[in-house]
N, C-alpha and C positions, 0 to 999 in steps of 0.2 A: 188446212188444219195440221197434217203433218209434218208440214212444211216449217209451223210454229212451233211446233214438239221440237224436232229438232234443230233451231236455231236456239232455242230456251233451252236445250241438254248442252251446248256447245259451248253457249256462255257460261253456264254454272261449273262445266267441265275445265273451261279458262279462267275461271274464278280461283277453283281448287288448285289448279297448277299455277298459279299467281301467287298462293297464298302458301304453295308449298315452296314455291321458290325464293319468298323472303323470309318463310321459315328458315332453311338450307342457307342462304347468306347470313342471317346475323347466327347462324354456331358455329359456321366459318368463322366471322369473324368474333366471336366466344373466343373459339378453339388458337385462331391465331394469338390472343393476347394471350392466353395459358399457355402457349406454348414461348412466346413473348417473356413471359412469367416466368417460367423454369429457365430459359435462357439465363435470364438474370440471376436465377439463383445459384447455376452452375457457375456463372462470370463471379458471383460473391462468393460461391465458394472456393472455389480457387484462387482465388486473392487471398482469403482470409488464410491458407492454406500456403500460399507460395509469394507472397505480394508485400509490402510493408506493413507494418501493426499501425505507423505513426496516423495519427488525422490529423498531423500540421495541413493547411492549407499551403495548397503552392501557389496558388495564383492570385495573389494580394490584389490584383486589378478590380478583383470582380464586387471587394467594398467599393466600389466607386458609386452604386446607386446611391451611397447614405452621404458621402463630402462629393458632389462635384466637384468644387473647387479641385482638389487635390488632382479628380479622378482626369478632369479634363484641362489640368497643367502640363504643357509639355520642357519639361528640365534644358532641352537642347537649343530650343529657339532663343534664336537672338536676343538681345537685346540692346537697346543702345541707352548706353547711360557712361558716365566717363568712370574709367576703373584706375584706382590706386594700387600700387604696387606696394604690398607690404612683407618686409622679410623678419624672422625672428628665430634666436636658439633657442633650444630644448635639452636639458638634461637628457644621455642616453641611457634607456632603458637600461637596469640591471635585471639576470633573465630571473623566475620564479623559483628556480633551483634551492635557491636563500631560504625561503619562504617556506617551500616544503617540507622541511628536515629542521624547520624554527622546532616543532616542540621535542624535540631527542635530546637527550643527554651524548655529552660529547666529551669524547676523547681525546687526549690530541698528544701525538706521538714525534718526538723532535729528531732528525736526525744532521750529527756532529760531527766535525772531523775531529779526530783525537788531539789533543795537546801535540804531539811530535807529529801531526801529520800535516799543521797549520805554517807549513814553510814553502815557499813559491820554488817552484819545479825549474826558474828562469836564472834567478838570479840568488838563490836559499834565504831571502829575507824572510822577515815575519808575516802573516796573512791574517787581518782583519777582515770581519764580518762585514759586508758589502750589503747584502738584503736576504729577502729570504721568498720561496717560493710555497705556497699554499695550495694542495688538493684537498679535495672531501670525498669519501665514500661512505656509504650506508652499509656496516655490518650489521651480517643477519647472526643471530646466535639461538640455533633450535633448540627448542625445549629439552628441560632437564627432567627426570623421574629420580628422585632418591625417596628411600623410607625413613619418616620420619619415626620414631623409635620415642614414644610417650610412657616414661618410668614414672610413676606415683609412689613416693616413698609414704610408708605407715609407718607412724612414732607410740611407742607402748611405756609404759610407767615401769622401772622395774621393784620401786619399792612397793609400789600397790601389789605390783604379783607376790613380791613376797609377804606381805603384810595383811592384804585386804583381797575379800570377797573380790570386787568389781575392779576390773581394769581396764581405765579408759586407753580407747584405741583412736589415734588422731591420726589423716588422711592429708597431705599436703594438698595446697590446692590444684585443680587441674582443669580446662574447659573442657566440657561435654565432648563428646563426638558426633557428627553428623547425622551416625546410624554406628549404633551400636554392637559391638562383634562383627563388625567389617574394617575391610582395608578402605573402605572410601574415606577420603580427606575433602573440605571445603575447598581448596584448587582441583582435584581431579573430578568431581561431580558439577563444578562450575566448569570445567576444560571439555569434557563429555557431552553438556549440554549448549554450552556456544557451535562446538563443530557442528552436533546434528540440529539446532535449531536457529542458529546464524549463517554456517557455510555450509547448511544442508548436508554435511556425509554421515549418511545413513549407518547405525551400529555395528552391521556387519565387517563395514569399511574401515571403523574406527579399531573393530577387532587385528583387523589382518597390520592397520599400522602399527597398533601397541606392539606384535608380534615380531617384527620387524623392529621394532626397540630391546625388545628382549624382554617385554610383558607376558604375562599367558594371561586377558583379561577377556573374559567371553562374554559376545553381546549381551545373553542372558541377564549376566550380574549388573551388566552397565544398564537394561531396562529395569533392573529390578531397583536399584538403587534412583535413576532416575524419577520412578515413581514414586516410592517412595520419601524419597526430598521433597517432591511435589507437594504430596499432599501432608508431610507434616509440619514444612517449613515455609513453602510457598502458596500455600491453598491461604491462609491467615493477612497475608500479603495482600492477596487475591481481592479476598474479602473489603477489606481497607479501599482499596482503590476501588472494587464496584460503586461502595458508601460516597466516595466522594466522587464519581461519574456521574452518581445519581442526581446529584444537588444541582448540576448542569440542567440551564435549559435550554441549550442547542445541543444533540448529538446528531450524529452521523450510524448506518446500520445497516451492512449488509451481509452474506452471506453464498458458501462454495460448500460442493463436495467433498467428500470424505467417506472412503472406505475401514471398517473396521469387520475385520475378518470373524473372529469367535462373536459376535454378538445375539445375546439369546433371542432364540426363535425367530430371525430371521437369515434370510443366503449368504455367504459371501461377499456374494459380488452387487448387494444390495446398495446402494445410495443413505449414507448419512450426511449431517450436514455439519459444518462451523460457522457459525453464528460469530458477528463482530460489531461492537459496537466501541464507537469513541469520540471525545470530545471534538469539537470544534475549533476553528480558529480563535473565538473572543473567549476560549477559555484561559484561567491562569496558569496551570498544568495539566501539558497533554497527559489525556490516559487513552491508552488501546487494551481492550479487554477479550478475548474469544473465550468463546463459550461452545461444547459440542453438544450436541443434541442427534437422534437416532431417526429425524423425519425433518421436513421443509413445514409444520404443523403452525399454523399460526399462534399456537397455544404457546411457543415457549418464547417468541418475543414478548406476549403479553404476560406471562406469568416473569420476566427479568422487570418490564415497567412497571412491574403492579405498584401504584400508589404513584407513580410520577407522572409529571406535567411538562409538556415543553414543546418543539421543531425537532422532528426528528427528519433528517436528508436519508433520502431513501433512491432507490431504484422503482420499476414500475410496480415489484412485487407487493401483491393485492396482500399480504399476509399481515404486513404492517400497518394497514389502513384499521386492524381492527383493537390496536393498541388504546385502552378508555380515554386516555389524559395525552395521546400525542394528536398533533399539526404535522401532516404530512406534508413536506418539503420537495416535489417534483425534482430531479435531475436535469437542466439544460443540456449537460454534456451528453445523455441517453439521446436525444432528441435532435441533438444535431449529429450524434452517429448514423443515424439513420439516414438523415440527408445526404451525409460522406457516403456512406455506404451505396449509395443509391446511386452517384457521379462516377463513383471509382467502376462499375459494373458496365459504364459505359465506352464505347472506345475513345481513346484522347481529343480524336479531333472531333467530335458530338457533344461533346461537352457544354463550350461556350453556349450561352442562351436557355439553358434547358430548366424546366422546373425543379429539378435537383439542383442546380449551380443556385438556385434564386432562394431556395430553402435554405441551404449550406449559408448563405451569404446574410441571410438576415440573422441567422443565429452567429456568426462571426460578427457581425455587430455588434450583440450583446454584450461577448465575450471580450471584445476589445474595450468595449466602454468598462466593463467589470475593471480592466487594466489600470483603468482610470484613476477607479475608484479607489486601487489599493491602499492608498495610505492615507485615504478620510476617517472619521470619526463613525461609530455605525449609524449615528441620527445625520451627520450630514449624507452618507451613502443611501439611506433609507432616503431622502429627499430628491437625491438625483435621479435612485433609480423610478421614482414616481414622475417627475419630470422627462426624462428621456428614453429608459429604458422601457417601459412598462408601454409605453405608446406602441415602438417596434414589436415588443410579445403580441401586443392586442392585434399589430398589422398582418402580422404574419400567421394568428388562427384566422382571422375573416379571409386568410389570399386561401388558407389550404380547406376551408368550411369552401370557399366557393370550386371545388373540384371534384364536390359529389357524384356526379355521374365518369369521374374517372376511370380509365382501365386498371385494372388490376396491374398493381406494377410494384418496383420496389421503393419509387416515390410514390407513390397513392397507401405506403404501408407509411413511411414516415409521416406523410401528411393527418394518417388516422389516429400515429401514435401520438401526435402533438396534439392532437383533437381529445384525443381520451384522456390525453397527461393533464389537459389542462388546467381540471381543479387544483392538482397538486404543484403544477408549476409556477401558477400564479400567487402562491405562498408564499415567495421570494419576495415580493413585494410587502407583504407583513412588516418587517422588522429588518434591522442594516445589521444586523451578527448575521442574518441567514446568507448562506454562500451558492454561489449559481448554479453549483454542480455537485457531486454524490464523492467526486474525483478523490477525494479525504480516503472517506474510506477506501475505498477500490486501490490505492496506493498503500494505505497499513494490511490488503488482507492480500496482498502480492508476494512479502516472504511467506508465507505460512504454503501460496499456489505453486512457486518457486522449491519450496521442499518437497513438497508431496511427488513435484515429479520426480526428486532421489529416493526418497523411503516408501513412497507408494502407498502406504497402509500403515492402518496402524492393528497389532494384534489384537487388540482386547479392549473392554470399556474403559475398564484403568487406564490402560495406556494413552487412549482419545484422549480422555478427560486428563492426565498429566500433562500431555503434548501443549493443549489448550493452556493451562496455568502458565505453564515453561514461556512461551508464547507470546502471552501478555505481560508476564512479568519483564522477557528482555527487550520488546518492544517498545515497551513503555520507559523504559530506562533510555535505550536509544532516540527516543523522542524529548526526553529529558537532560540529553547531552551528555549520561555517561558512556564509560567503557563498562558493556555487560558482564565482558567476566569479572570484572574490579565488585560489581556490586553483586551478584550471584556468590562471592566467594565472603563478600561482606556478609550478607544475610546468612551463608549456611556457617561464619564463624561467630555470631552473635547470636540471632534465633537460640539455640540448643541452650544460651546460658539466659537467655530473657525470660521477661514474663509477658503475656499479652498485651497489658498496658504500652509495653515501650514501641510496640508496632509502628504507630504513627510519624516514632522518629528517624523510619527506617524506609522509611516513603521515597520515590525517588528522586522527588521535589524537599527533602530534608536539608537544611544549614547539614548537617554531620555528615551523609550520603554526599551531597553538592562536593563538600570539599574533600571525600575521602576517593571517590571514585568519578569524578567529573573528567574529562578527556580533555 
């Protein structure tokens, strides 16, 4: 009987330690794959950190699963077939030099030998012109500062003064000023706001060069005036091109940080946002529009669409889902970062074969057939991308649905993101105007990320909110094929004498803009 006792505690006792011990193996390996895990994230961050930005693919081999053909030609094997020898000239190449310096106005400076100098040094006969040698150089000629000096003559009656009660008083004509009781001119509030919101130099910067002209103009006055233009000359502008972004039913929408330092009742060093929205490619004029706002709130994408219908291309962010009247538009390009991301973290030669290279690769598919498709119609690109494209997207959630019991990894994170994206990505498939990738946007809200790393902040709500107008206004002009400062200097010398109505004509897509400030 005791004997049974203890055989019956021994087993139970082996039981427990069985069970402890495959408890202890799988958080081993838990623990390895988290630690797996951070590996990787340290390997991604320090690429992101010290490594290239590009996600060009470098190993074009690895579309081979979608064209055999291609993949498994080899270019050097022989072949026998009888070859013809054929030879041909070519005009040589004249270099681009020509080319680059086509739209300048040009100078052209002769140099002659004098009347008495035109005598041969051999024998003193006469010396005719044999030919002639041609250079070109690009003169730079830095800007000029003069003051303009705006006299208003007044004309008085003198028989009425001496004759009559009332003496009419006549004022010659003159145009408005920009800002009244100030030194600002429509070139120098146009010149102020190209440096710090096209070549990024921050006001302080712009202080110390005026100075160095022999200015005394202090940042101050150049915020104050910049804001000021903003909102009395460019907010109305503004307005205009929202009205006509709206009519669009494909936009593009995303949005970055931004700090504003005095903003009431919150820190410093709090997070604000810029908000960006703009049209698409099958629009008929781009418009780029920023907007600042003091939170990431989903309230203020949906109170900018209140009343509109359409695609909007977005990023993952949930905030825009909650927009009444939009069709959210997935990112491709989001979703094969992740795949990049997820190859690049591993070392070179691990690479070939790995469920990250096979990810990476079906979305390079995509993108390549989009290539295809540039210059179809948007019903015949709606038809291919149903016929060929839309197959591979479907291929590639069923390959990453079947990897459910995966390790945590930074492929099993791309794999989830294309799992969750996929209501929204498969929206591409809708309509041939909708575009593969968010990449529109993310490329118009790149000067605005480009500045902020010179200016850093902006003071005050004012200021946010002018930066934004300023922003959109020269953006959008550049996307319209003017020269910014030509039409900033446009608007701030016509604005001050118009009336509302002539807005329209002042648009950057205007016959009279086109031809007065076009590049």
């Amino acid at each position: 009987m005791k004997t049974h006792t203890k055989s019956t505690s021994a087993e139970q006792e082996n039981k427990k330690l069985q069970k402890q011990n495959v408890a202890l193996n799988n958080r081993v390996t838990e623990l390895e794959a988290l630690v797996k895990f951070y590996e990787d994230q340290i390997r991604l961050a320090t690429h992101r950190q010290f490594g290239k930005s590009s996600e060009k693919t470098e190993n074009f081999e690895q579309l081979g699963i979608f064209n055999e053909a291609e993949h498994t030609a080899d270019p050097k094997a022989e072949e026998k077939v009888n070859i013809e020898e054929i030879t041909y000239k070519r005009k040589k190449r004249v270099g681009k030099r020509a080319d680059d310096i086509s739209g300048l106005d040009v100078e052209t400076v002769n140099y002659e030998l004098k009347k008495e100098e035109q005598i041969c040094p051999e024998c003193s006969g006469a010396l005719h012109e044999m030919s002639t040698e041609e250079r070109c150089e690009v003169e730079i000629i830095p800007a000029q500062f003069v003051v303009k000096r705006h006299i208003q003559h007044i004309y008085a009656c003198r028989a009425c003064d001496k004759h009559n009660d009332h003496v009419p008083i006549i004022k010659a004509k003159a145009p408005e000023p920009v800002i009244r009781n100030s030194l600002a001119s429509p070139s120098a509030v146009a010149h102020i706001m190209i440096e710090k919101y096209v070549k990024a130099v921050p006001l302080y910067r712009q202080e110390q060069a005026f100075l160095r002209d022999g200015i005394s103009l202090s940042r101050q006055t150049m915020a104050n005036w910049v804001v000021r233009c903003a909102e009395d000359w460019l907010e109305p502008v503004y307005q205009a091109m929202k009205a006509s972004l709206l009519s669009e039913e494909v936009l593009h929408g995303d949005e970055t940080v931004v700090q504003v330092l005095r903003e009431p009742g919150r820190k410093a060093e709090t997070n604000s946002y810029e908000w960006l929205y703009r049209t698409s490619g099958c629009a008929k004029h781009p418009i780029i529009l920023y907007e600042y706002q003091p939170t990431r709130s989903s309230a203020h994408p949906k109170r900018f669409f209140d009343g509109w219908k359409g695609y909007l291309h977005t990023d993952g962010y949930k905030g825009y889902r909650e927009i009444p009247g939009a069709t959210i538009v997935g990112c491709f390009a989001h979703a094969r970062r992740k795949f990049d991301e997820a190859l690049k973290i591993l070392p070179v030669d691990q690479r070939a074969g790995t469920d990250a290279e096979k990810g990476l690769t079906y979305c390079n598919r995509l993108f390549e057939l989009e290539r295809e498709y540039s210059e179809l119609s948007p019903e015949e690109r709606y038809i291919k991308r149903l016929e060929h494209s839309l197959p591979i997207a479907e291929e590639l959630l069923v390959w990453a649905k079947s990897f459910e019991n995966y390790a945590k990894s930074a492929t099993k994170t791309a794999m989830d993101y294309y799992i969750n994206q996929w209501p929204y990505l498969k929206n591409i498939f809708l309509d041939g105007r909708l575009e593969l990738s968010n990449n529109r946007a993310e490329r118009s809200i790149k000067p605005f990320v480009i500045g902020r790393k010179n200016w850093l902040f902006s003071s005050s709500v004012k200021g946010a909110k002018a930066s934004s107008v300023v922003y959109s206004i020269i953006q959008t002009a550049i996307e319209n094929g003017l020269n910014p400062f030509k039409y900033l200097k446009l608007l701030f010398e016509t604005l001050p004498n118009s009336t509302s109505s002539q807005i329209s004509s002042l648009l950057p897509w205007s016959p009279l803009v086109q031809y007065t400030c076009k590049v």
